[in-house]
C-alpha positions in Angstrom: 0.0 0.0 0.0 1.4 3.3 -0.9 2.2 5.9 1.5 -0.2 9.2 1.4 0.5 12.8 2.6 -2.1 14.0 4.6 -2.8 17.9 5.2 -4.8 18.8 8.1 -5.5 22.9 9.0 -3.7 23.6 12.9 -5.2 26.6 15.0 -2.7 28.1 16.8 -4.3 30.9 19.8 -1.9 32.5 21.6 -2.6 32.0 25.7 -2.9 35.8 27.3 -3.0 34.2 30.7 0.1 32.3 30.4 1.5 33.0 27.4 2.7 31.0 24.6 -0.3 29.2 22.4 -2.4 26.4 22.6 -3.1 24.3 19.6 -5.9 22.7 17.7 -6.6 20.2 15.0 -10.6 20.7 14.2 -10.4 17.7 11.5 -9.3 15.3 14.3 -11.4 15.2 17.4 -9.8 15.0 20.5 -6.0 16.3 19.0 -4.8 19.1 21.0 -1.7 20.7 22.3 0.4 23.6 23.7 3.3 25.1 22.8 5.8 28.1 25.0 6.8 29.6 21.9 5.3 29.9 17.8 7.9 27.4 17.0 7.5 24.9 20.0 3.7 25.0 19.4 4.4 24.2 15.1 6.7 21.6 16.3 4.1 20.2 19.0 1.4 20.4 16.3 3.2 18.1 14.1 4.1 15.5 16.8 0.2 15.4 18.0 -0.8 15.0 15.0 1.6 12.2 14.5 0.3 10.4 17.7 -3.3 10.7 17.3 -3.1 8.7 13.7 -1.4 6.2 15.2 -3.9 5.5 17.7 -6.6 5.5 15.1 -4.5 3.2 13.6 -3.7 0.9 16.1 -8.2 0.7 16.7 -8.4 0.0 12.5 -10.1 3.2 12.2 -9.2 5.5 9.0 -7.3 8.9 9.1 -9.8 11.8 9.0 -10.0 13.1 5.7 -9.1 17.1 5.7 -9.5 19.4 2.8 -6.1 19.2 0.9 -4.0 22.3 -0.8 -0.9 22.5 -1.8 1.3 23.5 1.6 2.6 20.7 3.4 0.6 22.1 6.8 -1.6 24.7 7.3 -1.2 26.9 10.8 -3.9 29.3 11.6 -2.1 32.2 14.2 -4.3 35.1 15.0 -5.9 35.6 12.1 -2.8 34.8 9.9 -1.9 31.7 8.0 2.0 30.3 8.7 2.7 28.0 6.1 5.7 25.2 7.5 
């Protein structure tokens, strides 16, 4: 079976209280993070994501399907799009 790149959207909201950002993946329930810094929460984002396939995985279940464009990742920060 050939390997497929999936693309999923990651909202980044920065944390006033604390600081730094939490993180979300809306197209897979239940994947969430935090991150102290824009590039610890990018990094965190793509290690989550990692993890959370895997368990679907490991029940049989299929990766969610998210709409697809032509960046690797998608980060949503305040309003702005980061591309990684």
């Amino acid at each position: 079976m050939k390997d497929r790149i999936l693309q999923y959207t990651v909202l980044l909201t920065p944390d006033e209280e604390s600081g730094g950002f939490t993180v979300e993946v809306p197209a897979i329930p239940g994947c969430f993070t935090e991150g102290d810094t824009l590039e610890q929460a990018k990094a965190n984002a793509k290690e989550v994501i990692e993890l959370c396939l895997d368990v679907l995985a490991d029940e049989g279940l299929p990766p969610p399907v998210a709409a697809a464009d032509n960046s690797s990742l998608n980060m949503y920060c305040s309003k702005r799009m980061v591309t990684v």
